[in-house]
C-alpha positions as CSV (number, residue, x, y, z in Angstrom):
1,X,15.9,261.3,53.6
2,X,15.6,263.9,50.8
3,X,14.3,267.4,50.7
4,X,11.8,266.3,48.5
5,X,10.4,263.8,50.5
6,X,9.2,266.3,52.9
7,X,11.2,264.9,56.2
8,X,9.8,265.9,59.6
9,X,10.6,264.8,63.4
10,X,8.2,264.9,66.0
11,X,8.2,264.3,70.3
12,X,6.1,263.7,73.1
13,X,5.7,264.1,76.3
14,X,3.8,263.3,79.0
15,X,2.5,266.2,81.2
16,X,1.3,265.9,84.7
17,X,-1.8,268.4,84.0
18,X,-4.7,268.2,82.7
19,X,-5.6,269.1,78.7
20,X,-7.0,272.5,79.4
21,X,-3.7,273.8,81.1
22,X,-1.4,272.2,78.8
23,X,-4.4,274.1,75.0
24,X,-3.3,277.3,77.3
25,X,0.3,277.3,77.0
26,X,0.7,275.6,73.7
27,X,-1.6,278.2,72.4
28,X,0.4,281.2,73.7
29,X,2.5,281.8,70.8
30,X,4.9,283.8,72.6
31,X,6.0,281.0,75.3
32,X,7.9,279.0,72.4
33,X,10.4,281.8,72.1
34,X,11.2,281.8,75.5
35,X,12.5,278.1,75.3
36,X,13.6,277.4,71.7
37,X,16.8,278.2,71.4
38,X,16.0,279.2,67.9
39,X,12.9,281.0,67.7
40,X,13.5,284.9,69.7
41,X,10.1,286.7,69.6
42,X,6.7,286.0,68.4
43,X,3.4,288.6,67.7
44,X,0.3,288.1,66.3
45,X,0.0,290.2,63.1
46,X,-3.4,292.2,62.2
47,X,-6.3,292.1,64.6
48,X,-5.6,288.5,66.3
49,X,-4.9,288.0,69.3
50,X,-5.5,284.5,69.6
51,X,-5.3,281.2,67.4
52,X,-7.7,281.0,65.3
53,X,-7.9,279.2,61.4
54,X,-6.4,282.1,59.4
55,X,-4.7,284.3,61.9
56,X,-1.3,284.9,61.8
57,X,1.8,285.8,63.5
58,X,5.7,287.1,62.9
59,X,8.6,285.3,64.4
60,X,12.2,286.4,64.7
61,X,14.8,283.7,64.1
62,X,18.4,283.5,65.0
63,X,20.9,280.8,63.7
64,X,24.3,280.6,64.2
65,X,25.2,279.6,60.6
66,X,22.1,281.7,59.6
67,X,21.9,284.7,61.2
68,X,18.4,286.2,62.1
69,X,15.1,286.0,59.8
70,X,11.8,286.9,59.7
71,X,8.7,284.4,58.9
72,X,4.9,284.7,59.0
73,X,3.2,281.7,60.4
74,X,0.0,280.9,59.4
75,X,-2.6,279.0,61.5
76,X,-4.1,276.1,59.1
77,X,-5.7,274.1,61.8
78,X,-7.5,274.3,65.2
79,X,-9.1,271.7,66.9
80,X,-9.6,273.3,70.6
81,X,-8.8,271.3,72.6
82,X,-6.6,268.8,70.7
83,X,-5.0,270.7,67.4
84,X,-3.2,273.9,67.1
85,X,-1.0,273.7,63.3
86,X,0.6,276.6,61.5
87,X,2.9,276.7,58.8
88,X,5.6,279.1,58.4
89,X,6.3,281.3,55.4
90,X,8.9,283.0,54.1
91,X,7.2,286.9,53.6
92,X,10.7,288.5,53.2
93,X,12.2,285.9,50.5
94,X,15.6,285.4,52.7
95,X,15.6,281.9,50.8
96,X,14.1,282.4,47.5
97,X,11.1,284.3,46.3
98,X,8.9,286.1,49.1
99,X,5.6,284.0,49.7
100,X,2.8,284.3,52.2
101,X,1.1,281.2,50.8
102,X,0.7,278.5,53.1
103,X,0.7,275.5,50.6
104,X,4.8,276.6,50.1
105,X,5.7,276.8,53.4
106,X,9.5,276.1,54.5
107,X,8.2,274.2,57.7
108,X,5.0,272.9,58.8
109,X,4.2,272.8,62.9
110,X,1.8,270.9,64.9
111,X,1.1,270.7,68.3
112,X,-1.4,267.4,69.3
113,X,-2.8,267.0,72.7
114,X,-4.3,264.2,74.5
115,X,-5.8,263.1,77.6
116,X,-3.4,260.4,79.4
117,X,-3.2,258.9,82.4
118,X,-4.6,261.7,84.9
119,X,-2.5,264.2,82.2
120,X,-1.9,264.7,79.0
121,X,0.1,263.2,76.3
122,X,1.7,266.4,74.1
123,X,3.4,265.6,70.8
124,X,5.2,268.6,68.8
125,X,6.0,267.6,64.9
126,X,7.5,269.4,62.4
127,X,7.6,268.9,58.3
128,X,10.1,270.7,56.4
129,X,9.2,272.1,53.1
130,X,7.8,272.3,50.2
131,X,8.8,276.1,50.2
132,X,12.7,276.9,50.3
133,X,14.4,277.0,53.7
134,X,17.9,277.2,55.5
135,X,18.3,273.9,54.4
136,X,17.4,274.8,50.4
137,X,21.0,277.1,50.6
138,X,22.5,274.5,52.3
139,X,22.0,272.4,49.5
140,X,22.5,274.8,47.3
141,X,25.8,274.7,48.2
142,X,26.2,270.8,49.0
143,X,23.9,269.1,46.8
144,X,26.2,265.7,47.2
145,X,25.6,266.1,50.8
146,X,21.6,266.1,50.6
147,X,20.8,263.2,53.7
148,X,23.8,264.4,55.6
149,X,22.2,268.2,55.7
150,X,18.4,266.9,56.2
151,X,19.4,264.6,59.0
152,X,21.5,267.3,60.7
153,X,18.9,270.0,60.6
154,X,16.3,267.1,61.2
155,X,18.5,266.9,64.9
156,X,18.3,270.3,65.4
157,X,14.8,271.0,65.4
158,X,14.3,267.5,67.6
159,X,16.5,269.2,70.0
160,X,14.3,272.4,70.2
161,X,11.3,271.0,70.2
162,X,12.2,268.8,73.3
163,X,13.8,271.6,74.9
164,X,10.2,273.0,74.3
165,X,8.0,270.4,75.6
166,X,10.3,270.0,78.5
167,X,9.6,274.0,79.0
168,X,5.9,273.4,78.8
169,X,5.6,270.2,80.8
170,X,7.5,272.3,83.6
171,X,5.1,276.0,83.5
172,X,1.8,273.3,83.2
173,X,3.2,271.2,86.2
């Protein structure tokens, strides 16, 4: 898979609660940063304090190959009780020029919920790019190594996000 291409994982879960409980905790921005182990802190920026289409909110990054980082996510969709989407942006220009522009976001994030089977069915996807990321100075770097470096990072975010929903399914059961 290529940069380009936009590559993107996603996972499900099934959790033994019902849709409301589930909208509550994926909606609490801050509850990701207590189980990713990349994401540190989260705060809504400006006068939100909730997800709504246009809000937005800071995150604090750390990698180990990375160090820490700043974004501002933006939310782009909200379809209570089924949707909540934001895309990340890089405000501070760690990986190229400074942007707050949705449309050239490094990653793309979508939480989908469902009713299913006396619970809900919770998926959590991620697209990478178009805007530059971790991975662009990767390839900066290792531009022979393009599908190696998009599949690794690819695993990496697959293993957060299920170490997320697993968080989740857990607080709404």
């Amino acid at each position: 898979m290529r940069l380009a291409e936009g590559p993107g994982v996603g996972c499900a879960v099934h959790v033994e609660a019902d849709v409301a409980r589930v909208w509550e905790l994926v909606t609490d921005i801050r509850l990701p940063a207590r189980l990713s182990p990349e994401l540190r802190r989260v705060a809504w920026m400006g006068e939100a304090d909730r997800p709504l289409v246009g809000a937005r909110f800071e995150g604090w990054n750390h990698h180990p190959q990375l160090g820490e980082w700043r974004t501002v996510s933006h939310v782009v969709e909200l379809d209570e009780p089924r949707v909540f989407a934001w895309a990340v942006t890089d405000a501070d220009g760690r990986y190229g020029e400074p942007t707050l522009d949705p449309a050239r976001c490094m990653a793309s994030w979508r939480f989908e919920l469902e009713p299913e089977a006396g619970g809900t069915r919770l998926r959590l996807s991620v697209r990478i790019g178009p805007g530059r990321s971790g991975v662009s100075l990767a390839l900066d770097h290792r531009p022979d190594r393009e599908e190696e470096i998009v599949a690794f990072r690819l695993n990496e975010l697959r293993a957060g996000m299920e170490a997320t929903l697993r968080g989740i399914k857990s607080a709404a059961e």
